[in-house]
CHARMM internal coordinates of N, CA and C (Angstrom, degrees):
IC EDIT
DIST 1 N 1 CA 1.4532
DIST 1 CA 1 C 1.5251
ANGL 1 N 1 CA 1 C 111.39
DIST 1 C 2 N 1.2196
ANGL 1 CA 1 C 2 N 110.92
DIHE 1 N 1 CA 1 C 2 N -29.15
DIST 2 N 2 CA 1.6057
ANGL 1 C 2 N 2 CA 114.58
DIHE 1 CA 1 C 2 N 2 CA 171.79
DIST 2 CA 2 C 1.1478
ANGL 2 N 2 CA 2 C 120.85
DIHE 1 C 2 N 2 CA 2 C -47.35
DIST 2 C 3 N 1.8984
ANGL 2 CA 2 C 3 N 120.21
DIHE 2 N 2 CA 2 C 3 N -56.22
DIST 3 N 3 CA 1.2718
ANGL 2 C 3 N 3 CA 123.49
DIHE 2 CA 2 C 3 N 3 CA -173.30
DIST 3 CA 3 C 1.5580
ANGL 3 N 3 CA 3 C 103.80
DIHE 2 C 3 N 3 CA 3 C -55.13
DIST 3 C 4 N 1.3661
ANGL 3 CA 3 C 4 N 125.79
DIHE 3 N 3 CA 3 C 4 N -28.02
DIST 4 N 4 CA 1.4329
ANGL 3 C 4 N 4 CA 111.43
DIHE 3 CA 3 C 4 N 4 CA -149.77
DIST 4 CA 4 C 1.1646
ANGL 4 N 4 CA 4 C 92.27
DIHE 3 C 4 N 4 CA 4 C -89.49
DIST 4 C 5 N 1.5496
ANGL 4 CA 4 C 5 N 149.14
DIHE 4 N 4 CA 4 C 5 N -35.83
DIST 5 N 5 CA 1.2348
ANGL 4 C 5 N 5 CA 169.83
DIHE 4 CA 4 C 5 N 5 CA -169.43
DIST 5 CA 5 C 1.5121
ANGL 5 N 5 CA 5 C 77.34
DIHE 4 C 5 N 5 CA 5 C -51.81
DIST 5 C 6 N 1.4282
ANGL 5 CA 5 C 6 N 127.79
DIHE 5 N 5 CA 5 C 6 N -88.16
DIST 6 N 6 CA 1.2705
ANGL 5 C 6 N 6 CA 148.27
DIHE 5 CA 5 C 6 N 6 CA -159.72
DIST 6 CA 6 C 1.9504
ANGL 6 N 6 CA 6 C 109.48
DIHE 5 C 6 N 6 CA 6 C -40.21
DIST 6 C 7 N 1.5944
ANGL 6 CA 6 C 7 N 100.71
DIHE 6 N 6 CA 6 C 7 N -43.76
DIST 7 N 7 CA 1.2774
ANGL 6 C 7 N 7 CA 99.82
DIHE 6 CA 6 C 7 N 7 CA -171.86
DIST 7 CA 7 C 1.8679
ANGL 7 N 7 CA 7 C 97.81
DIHE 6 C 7 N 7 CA 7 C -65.40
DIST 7 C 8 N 1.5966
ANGL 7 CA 7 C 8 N 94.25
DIHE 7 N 7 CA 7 C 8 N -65.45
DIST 8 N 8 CA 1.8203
ANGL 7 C 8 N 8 CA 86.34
DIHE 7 CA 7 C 8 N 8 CA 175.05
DIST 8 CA 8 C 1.1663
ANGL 8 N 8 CA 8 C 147.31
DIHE 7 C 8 N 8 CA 8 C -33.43
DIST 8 C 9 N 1.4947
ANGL 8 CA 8 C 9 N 104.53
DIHE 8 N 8 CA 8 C 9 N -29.70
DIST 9 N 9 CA 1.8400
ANGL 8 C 9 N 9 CA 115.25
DIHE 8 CA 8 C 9 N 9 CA 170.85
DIST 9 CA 9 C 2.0012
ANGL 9 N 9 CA 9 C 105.46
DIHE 8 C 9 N 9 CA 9 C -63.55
DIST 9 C 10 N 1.5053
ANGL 9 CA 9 C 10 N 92.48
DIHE 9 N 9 CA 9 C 10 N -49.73
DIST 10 N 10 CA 1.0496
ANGL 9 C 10 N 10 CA 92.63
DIHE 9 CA 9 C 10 N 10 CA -153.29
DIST 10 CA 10 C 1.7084
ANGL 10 N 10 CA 10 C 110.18
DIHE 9 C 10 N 10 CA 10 C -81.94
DIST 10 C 11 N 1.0479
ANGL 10 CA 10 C 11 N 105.77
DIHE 10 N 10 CA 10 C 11 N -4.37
DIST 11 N 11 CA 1.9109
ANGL 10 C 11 N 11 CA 124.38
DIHE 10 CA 10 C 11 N 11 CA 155.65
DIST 11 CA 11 C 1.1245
ANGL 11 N 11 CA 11 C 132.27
DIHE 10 C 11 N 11 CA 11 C -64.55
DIST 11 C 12 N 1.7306
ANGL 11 CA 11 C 12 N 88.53
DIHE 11 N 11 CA 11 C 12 N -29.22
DIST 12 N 12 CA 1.8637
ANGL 11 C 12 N 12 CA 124.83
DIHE 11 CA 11 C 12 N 12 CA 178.46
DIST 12 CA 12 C 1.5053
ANGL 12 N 12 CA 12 C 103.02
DIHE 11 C 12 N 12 CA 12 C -67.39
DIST 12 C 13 N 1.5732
ANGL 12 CA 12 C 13 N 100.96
DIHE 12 N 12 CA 12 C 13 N -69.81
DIST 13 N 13 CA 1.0152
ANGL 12 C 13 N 13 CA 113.95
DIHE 12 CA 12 C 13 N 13 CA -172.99
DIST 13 CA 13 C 2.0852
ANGL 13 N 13 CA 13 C 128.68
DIHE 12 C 13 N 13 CA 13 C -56.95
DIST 13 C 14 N 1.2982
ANGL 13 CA 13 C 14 N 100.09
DIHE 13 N 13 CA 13 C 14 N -25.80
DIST 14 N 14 CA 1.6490
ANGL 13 C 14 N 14 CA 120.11
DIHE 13 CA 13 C 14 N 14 CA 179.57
DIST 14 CA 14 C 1.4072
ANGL 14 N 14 CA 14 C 81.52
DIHE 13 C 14 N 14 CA 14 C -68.13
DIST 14 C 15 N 1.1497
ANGL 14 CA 14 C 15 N 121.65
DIHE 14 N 14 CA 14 C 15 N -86.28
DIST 15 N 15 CA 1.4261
ANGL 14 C 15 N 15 CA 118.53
DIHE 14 CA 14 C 15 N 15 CA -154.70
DIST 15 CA 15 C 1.3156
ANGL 15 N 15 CA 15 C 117.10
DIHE 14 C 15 N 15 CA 15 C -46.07
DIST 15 C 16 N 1.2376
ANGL 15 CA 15 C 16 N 116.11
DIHE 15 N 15 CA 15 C 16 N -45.96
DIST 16 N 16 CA 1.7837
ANGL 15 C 16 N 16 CA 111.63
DIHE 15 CA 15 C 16 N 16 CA 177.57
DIST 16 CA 16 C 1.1099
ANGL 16 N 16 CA 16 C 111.79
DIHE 15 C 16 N 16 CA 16 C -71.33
DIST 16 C 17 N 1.5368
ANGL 16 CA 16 C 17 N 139.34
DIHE 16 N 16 CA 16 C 17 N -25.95
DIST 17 N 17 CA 1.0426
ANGL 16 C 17 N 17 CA 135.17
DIHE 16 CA 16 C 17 N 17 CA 152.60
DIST 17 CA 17 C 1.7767
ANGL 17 N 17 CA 17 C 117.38
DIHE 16 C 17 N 17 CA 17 C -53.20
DIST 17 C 18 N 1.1355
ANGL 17 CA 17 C 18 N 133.35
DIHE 17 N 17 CA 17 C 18 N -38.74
DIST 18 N 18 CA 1.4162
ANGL 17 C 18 N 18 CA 137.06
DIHE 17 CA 17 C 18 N 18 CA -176.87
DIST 18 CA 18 C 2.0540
ANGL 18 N 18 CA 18 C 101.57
DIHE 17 C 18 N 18 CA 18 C -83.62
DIST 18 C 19 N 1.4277
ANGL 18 CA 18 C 19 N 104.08
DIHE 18 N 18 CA 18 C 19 N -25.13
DIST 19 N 19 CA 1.4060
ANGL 18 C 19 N 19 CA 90.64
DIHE 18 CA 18 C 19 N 19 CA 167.48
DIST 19 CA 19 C 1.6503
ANGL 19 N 19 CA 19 C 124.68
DIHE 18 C 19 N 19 CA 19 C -74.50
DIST 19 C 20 N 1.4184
ANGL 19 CA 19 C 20 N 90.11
DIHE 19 N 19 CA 19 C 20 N -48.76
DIST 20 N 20 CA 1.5331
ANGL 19 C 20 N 20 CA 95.62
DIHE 19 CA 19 C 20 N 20 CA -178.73
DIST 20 CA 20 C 1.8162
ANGL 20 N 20 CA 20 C 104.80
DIHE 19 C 20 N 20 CA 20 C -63.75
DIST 20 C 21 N 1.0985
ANGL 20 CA 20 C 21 N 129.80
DIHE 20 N 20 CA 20 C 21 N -41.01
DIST 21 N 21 CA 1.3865
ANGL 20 C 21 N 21 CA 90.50
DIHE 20 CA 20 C 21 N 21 CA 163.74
DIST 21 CA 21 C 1.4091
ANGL 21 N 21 CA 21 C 148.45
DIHE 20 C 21 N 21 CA 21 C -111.89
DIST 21 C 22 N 1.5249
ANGL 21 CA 21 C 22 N 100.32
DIHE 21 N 21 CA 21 C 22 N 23.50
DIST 22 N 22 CA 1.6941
ANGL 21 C 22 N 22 CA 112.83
DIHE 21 CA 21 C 22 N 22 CA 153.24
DIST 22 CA 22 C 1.9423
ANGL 22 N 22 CA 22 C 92.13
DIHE 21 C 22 N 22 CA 22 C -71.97
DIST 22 C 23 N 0.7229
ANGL 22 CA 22 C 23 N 147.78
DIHE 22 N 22 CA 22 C 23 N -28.48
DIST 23 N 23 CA 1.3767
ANGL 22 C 23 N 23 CA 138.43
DIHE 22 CA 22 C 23 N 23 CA 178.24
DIST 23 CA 23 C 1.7350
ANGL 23 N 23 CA 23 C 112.07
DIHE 22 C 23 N 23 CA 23 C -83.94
DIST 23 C 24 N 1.5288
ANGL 23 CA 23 C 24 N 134.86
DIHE 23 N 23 CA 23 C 24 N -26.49
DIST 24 N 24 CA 0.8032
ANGL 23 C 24 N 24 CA 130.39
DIHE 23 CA 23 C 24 N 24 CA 162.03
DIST 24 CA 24 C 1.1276
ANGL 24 N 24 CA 24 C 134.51
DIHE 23 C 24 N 24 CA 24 C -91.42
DIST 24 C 25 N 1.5248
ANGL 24 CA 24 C 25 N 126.14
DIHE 24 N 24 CA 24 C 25 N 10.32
DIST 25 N 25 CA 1.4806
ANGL 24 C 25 N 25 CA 153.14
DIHE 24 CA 24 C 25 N 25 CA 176.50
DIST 25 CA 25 C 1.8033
ANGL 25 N 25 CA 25 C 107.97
DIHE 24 C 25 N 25 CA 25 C -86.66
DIST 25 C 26 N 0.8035
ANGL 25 CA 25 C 26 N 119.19
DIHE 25 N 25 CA 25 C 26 N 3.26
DIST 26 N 26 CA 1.6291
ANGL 25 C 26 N 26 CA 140.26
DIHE 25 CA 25 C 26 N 26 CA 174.13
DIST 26 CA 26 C 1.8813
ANGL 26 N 26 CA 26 C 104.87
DIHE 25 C 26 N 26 CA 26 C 59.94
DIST 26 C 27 N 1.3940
ANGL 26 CA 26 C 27 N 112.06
DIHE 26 N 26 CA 26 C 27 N -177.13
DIST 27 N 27 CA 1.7023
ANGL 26 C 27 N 27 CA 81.35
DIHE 26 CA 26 C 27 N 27 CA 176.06
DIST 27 CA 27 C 1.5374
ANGL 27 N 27 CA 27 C 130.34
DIHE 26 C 27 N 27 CA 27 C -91.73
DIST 27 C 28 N 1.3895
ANGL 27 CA 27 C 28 N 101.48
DIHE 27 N 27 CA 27 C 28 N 172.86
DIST 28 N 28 CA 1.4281
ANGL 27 C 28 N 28 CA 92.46
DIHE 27 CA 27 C 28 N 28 CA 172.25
DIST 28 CA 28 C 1.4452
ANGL 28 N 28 CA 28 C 113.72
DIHE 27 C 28 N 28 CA 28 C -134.76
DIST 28 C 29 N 1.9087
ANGL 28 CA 28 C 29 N 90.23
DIHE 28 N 28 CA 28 C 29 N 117.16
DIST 29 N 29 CA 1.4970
ANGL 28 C 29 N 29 CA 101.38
DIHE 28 CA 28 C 29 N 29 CA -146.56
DIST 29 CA 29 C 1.7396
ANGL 29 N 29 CA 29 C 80.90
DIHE 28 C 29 N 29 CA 29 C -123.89
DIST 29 C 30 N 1.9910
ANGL 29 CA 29 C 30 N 99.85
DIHE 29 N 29 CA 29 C 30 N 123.42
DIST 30 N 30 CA 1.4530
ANGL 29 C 30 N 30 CA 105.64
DIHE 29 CA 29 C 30 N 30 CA 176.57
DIST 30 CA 30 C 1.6418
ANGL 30 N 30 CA 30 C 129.27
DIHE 29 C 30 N 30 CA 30 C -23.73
DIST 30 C 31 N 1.4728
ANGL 30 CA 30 C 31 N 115.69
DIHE 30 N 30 CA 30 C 31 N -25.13
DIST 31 N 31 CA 1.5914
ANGL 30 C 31 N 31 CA 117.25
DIHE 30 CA 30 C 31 N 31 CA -163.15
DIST 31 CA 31 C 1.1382
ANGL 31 N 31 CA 31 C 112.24
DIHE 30 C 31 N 31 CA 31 C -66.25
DIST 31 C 32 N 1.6903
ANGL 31 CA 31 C 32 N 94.98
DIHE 31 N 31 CA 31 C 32 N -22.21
DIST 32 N 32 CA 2.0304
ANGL 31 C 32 N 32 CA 94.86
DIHE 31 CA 31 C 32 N 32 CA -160.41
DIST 32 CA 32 C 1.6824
ANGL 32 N 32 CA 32 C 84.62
DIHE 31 C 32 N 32 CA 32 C -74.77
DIST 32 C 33 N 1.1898
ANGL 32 CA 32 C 33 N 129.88
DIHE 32 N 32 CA 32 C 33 N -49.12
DIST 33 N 33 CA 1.8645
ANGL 32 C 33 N 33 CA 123.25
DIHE 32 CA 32 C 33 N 33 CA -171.43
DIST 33 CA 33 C 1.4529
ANGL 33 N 33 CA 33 C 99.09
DIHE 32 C 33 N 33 CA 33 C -58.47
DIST 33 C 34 N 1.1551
ANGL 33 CA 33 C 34 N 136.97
DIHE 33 N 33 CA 33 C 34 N -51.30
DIST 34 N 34 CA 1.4989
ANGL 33 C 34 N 34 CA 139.17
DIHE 33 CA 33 C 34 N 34 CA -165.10
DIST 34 CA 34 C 1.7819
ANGL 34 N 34 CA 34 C 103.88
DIHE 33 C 34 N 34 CA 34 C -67.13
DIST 34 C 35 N 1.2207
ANGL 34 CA 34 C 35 N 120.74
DIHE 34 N 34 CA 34 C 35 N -19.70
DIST 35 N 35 CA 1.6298
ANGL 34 C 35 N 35 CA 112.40
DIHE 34 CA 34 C 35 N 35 CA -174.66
DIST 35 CA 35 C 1.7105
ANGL 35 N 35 CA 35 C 86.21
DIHE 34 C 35 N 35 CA 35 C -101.27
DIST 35 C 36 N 1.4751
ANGL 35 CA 35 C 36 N 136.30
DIHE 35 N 35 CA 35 C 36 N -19.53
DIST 36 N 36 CA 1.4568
ANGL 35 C 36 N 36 CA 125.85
DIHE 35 CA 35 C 36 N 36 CA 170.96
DIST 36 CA 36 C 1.5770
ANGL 36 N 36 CA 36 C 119.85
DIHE 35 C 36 N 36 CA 36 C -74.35
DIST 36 C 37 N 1.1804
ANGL 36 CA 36 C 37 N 95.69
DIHE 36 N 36 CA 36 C 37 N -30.57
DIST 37 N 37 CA 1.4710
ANGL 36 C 37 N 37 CA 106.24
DIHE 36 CA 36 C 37 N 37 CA 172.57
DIST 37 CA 37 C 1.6031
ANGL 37 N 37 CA 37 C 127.21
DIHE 36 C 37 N 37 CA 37 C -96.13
DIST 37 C 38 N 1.3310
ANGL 37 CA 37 C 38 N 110.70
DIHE 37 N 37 CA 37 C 38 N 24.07
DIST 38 N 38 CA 1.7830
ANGL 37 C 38 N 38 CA 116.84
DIHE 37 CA 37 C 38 N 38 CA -171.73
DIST 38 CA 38 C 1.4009
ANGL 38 N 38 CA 38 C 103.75
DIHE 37 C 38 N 38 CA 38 C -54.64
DIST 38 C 39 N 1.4272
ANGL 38 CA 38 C 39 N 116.10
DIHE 38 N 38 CA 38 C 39 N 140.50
DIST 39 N 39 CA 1.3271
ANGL 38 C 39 N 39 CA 113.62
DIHE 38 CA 38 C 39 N 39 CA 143.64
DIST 39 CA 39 C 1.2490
ANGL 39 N 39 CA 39 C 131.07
DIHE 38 C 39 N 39 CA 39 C -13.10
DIST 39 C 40 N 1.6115
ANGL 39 CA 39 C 40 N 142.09
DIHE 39 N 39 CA 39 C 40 N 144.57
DIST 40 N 40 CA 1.2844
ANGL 39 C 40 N 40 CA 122.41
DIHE 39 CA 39 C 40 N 40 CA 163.31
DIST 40 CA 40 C 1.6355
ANGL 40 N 40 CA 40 C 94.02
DIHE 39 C 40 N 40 CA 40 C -112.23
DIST 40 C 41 N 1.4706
ANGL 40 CA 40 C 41 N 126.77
DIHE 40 N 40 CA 40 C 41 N 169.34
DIST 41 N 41 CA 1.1751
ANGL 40 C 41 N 41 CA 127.33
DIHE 40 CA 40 C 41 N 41 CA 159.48
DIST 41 CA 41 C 1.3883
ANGL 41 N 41 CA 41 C 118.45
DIHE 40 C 41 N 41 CA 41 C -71.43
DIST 41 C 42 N 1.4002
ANGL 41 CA 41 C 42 N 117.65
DIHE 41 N 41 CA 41 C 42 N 134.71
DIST 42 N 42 CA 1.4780
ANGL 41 C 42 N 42 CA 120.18
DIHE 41 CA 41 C 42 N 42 CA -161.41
DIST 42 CA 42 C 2.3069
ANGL 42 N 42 CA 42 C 85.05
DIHE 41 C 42 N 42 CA 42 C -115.05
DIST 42 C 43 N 1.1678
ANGL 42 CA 42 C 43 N 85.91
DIHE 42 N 42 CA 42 C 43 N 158.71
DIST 43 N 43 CA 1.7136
ANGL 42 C 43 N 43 CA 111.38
DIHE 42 CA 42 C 43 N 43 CA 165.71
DIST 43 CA 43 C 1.5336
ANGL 43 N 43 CA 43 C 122.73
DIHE 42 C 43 N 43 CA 43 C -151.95
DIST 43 C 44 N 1.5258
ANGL 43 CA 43 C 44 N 103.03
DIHE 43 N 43 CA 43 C 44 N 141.86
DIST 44 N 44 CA 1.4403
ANGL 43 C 44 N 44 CA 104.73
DIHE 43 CA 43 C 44 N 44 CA -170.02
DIST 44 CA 44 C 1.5313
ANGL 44 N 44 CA 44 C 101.75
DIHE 43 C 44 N 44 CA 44 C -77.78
DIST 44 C 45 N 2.0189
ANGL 44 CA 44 C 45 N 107.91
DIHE 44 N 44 CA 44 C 45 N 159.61
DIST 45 N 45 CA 1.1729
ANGL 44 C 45 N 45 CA 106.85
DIHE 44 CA 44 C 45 N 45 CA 169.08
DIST 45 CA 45 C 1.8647
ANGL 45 N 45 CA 45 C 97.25
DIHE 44 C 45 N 45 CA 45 C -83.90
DIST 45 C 46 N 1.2654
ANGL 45 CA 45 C 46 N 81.40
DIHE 45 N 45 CA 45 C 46 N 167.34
DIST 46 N 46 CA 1.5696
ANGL 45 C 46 N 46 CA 96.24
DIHE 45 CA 45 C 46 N 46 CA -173.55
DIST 46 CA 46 C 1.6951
ANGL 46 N 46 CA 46 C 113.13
DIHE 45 C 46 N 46 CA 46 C -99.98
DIST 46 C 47 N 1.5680
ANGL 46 CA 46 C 47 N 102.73
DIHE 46 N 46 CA 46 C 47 N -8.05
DIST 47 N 47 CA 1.4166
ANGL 46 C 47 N 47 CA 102.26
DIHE 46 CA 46 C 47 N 47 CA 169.89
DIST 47 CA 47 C 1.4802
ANGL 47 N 47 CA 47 C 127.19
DIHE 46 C 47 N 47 CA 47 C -110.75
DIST 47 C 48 N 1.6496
ANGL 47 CA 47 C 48 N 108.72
DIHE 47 N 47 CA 47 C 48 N -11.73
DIST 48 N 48 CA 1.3216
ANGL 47 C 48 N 48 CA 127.75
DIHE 47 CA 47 C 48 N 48 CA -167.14
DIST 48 CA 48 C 1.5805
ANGL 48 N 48 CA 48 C 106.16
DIHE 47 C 48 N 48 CA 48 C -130.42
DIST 48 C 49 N 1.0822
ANGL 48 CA 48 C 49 N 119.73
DIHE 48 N 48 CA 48 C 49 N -19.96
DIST 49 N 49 CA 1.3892
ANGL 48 C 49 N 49 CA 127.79
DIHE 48 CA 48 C 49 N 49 CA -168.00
DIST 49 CA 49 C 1.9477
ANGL 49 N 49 CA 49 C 121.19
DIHE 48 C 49 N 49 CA 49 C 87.29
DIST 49 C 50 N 1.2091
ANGL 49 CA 49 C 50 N 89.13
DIHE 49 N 49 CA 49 C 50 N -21.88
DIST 50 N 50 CA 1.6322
ANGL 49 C 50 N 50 CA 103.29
DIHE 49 CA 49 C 50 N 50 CA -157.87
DIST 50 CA 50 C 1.6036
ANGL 50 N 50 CA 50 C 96.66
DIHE 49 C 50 N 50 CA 50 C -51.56
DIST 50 C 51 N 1.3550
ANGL 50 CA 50 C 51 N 98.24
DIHE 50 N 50 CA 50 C 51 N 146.88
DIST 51 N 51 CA 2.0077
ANGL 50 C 51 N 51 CA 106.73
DIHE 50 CA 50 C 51 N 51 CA -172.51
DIST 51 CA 51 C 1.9190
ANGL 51 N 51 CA 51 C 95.03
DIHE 50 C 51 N 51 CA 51 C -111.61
DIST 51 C 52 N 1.6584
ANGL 51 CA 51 C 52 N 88.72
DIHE 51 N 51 CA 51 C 52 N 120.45
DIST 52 N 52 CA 1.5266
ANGL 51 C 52 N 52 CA 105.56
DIHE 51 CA 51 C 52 N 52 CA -178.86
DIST 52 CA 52 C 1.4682
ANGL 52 N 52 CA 52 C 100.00
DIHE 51 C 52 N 52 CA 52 C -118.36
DIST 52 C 53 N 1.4974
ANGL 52 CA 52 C 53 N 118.96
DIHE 52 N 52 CA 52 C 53 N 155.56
DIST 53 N 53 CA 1.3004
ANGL 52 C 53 N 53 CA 135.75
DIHE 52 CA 52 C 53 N 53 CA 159.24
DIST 53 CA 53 C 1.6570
ANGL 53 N 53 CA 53 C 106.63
DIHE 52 C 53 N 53 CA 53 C -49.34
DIST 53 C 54 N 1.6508
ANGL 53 CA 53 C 54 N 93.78
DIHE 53 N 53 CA 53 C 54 N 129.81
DIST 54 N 54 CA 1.8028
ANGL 53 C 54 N 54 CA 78.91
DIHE 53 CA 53 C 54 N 54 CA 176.89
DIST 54 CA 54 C 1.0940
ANGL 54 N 54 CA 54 C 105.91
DIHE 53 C 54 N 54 CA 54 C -75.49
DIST 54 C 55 N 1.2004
ANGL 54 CA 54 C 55 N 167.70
DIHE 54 N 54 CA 54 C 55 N 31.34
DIST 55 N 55 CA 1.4398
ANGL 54 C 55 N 55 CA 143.73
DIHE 54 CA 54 C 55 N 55 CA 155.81
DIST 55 CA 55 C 1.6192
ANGL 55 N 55 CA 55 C 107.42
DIHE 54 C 55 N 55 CA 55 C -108.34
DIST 55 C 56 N 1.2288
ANGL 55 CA 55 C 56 N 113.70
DIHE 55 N 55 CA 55 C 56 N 2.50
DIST 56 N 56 CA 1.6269
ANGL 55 C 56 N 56 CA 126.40
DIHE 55 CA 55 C 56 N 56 CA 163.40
DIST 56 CA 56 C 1.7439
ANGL 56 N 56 CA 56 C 108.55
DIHE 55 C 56 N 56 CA 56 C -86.33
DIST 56 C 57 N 1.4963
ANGL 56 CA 56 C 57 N 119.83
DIHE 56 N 56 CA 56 C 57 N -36.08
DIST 57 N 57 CA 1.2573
ANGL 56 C 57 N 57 CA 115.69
DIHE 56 CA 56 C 57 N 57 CA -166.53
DIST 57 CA 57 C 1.1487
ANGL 57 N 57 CA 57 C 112.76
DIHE 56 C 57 N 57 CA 57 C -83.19
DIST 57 C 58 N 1.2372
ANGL 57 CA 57 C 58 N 120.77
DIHE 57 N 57 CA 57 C 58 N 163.01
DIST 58 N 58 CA 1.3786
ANGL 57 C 58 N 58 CA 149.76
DIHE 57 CA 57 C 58 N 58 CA -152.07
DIST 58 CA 58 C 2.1565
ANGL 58 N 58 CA 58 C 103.39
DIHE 57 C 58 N 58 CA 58 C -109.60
DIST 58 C 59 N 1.5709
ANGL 58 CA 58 C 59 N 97.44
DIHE 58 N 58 CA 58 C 59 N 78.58
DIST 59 N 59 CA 1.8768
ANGL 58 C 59 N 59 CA 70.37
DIHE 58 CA 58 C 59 N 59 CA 167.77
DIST 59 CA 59 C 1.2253
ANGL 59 N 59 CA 59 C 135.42
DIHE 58 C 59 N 59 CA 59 C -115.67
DIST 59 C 60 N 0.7843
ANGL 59 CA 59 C 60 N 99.44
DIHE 59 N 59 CA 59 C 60 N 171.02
DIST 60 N 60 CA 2.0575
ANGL 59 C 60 N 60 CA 125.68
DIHE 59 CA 59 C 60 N 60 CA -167.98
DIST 60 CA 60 C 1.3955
ANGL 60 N 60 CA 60 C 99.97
DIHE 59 C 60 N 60 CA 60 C -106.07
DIST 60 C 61 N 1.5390
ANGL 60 CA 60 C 61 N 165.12
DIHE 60 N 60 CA 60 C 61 N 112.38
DIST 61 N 61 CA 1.1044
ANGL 60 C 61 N 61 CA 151.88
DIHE 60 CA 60 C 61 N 61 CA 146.56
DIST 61 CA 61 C 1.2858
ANGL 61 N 61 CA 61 C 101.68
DIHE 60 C 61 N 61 CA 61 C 80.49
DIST 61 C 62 N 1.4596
ANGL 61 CA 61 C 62 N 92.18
DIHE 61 N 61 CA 61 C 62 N -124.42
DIST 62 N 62 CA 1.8789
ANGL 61 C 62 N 62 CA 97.46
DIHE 61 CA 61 C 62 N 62 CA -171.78
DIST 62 CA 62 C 1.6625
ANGL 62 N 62 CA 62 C 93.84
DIHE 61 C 62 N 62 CA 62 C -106.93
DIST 62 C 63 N 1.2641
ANGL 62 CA 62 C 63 N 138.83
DIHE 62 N 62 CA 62 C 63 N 29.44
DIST 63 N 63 CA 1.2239
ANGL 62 C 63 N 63 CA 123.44
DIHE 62 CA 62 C 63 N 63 CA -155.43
DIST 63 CA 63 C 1.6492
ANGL 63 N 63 CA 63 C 78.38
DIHE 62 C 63 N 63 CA 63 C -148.08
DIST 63 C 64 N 1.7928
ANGL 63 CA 63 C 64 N 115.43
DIHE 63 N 63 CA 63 C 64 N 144.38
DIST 64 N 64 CA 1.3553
ANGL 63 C 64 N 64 CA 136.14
DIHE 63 CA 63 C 64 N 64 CA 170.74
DIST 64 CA 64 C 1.4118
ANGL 64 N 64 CA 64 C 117.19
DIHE 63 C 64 N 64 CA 64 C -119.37
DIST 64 C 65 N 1.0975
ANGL 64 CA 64 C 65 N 118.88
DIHE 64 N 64 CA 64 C 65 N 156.72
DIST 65 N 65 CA 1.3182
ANGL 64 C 65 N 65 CA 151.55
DIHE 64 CA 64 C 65 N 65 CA -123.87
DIST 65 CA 65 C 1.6061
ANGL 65 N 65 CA 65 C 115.65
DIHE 64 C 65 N 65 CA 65 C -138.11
DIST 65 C 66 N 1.5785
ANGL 65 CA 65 C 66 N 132.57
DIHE 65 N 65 CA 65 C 66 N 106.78
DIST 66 N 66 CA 1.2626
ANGL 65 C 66 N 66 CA 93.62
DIHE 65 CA 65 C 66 N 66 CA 173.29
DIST 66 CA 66 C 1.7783
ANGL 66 N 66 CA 66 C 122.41
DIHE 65 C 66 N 66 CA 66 C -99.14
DIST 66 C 67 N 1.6073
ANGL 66 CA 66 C 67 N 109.01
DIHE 66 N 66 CA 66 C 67 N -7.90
DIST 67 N 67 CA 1.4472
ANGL 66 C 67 N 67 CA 97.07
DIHE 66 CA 66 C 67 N 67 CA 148.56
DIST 67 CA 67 C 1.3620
ANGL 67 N 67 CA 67 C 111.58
DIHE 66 C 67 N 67 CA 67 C -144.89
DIST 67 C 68 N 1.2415
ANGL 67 CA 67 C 68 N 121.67
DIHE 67 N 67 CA 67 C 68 N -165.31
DIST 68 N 68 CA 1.7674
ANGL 67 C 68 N 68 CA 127.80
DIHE 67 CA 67 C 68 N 68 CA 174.93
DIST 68 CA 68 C 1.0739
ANGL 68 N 68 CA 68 C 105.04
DIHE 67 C 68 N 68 CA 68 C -64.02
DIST 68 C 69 N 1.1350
ANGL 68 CA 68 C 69 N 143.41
DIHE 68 N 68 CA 68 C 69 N -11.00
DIST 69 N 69 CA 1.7240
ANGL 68 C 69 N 69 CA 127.91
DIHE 68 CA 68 C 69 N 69 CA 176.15
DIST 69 CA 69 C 1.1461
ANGL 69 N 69 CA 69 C 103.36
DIHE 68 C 69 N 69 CA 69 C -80.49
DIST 69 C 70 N 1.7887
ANGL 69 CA 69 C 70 N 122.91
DIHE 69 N 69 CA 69 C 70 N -52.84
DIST 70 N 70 CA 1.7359
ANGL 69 C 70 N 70 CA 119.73
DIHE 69 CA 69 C 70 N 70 CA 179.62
DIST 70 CA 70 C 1.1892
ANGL 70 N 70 CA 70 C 119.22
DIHE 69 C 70 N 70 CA 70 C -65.99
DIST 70 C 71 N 1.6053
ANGL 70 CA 70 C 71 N 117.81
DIHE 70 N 70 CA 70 C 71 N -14.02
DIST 71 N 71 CA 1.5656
ANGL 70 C 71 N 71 CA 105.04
DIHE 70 CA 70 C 71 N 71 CA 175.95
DIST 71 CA 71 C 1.4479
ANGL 71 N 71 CA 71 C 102.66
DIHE 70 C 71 N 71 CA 71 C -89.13
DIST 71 C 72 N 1.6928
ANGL 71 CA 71 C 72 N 138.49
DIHE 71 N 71 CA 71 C 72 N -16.39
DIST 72 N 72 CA 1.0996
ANGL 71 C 72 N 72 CA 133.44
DIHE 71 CA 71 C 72 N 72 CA -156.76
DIST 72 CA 72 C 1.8344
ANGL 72 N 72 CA 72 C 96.07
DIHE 71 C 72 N 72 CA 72 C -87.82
DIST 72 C 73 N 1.5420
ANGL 72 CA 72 C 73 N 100.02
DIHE 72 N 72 CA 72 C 73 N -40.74
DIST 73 N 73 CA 1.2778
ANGL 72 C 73 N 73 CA 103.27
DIHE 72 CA 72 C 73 N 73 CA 165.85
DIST 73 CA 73 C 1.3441
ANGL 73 N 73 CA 73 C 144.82
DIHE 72 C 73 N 73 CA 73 C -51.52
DIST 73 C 74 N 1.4065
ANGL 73 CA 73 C 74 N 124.69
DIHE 73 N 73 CA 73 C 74 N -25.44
DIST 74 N 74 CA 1.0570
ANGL 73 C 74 N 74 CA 143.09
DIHE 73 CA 73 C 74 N 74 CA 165.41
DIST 74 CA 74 C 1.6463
ANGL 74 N 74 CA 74 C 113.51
DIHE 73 C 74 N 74 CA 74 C -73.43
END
COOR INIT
IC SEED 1 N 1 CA 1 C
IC BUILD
């Protein structure tokens, strides 16, 4: 009867341990992933069409680029 005593505490004990710190892990509320994952602004290339992140593209004037060959081309 001892062992079983023993298993229950310690079944007791996992779980209140796994509550208290899913409760001390603060929450986890979808927004914080949704502001890591924002949209970026995309722009077309101007020689290929292809739609790049603007801070990936390549520009020329007012017109972007998605590498040095299409802007050299233009």
């Amino acid at each position: 009867m001892g062992i079983v005593r023993l298993i229950i505490i310690g079944v007791a004990v996992w779980l209140a341990f796994k509550l208290f710190k899913r409760m001390t892990s603060g929450p986890s509320t979808p927004e914080s992933s949704v502001k890591e994952s924002a949209p970026k602004k995309m722009v077309q290339c101007k020689q290929c069409g292809l739609h790049v992140p603007i801070d990936e593209a390549l520009p020329k004037g007012d017109d972007h680029f998605c590498c040095d060959e299409h802007r050299d081309q233009d």
